[in-house]
C-alpha positions as CSV (number, residue, x, y, z in Angstrom):
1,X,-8.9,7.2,-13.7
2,X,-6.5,5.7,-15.7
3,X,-5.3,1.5,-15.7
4,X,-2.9,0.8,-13.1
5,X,-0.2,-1.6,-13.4
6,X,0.3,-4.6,-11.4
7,X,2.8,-4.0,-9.1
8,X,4.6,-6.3,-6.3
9,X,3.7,-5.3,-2.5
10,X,7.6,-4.4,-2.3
11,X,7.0,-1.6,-5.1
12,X,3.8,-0.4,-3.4
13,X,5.4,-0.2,0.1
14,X,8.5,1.3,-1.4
15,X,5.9,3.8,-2.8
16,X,3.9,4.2,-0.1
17,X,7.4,5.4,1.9
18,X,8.2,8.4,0.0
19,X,4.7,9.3,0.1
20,X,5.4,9.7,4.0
21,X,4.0,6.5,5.2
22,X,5.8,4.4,7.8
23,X,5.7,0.7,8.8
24,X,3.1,0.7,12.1
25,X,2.6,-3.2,12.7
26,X,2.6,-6.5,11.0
27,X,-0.3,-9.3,11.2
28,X,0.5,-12.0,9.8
29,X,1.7,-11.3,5.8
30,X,-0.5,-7.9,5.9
31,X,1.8,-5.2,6.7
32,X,0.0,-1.8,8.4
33,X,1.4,1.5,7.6
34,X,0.3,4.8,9.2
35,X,1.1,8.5,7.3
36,X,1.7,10.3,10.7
37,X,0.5,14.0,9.7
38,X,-2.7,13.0,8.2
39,X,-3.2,9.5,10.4
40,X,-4.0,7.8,7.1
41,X,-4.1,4.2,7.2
42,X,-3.6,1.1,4.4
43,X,-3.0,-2.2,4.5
44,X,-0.5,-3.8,1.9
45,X,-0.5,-7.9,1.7
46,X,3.1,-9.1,1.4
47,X,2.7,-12.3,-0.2
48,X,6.4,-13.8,-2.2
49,X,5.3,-14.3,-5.9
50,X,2.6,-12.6,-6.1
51,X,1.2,-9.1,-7.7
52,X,-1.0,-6.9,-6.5
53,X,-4.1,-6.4,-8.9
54,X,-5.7,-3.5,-9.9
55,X,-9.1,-3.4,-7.9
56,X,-6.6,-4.4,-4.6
57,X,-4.3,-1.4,-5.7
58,X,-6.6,1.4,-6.6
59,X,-8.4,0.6,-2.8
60,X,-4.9,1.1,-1.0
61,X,-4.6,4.2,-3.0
62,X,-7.9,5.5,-1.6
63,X,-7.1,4.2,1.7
64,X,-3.7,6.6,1.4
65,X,-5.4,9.6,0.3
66,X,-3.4,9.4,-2.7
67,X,-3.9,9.8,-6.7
């Protein structure tokens, strides 16, 4: 698999949304989305300033179901 950038948790949940997911809940600064066909689940952590590394990234992608 190929680097993937580091990204802010707005671009991954804008992301995330065209893939199909929606917002399910909130805990906190860790926002829950839900793909509704497929029940997927991943867990994005909104936090101001702050990127979201590779390792963290590539584990929401697998959590999504998603290349």
């Amino acid at each position: 698999m190929p680097r993937l950038p580091s990204l802010t948790a707005r671009k991954v949940v804008r992301a995330l949304k065209r893939a199909g997911f929606v917002e399910d809940r909130q805990k906190g600064s860790h926002l829950i989305l839900i793909q509704p066909e497929t029940k997927a689940r991943t867990v994005v952590p909104v936090h101001a300033g702050r990127t979201i590394k590779e390792p963290l990234l590539r584990g929401i992608l697998r959590d999504a179901n998603l290349s």
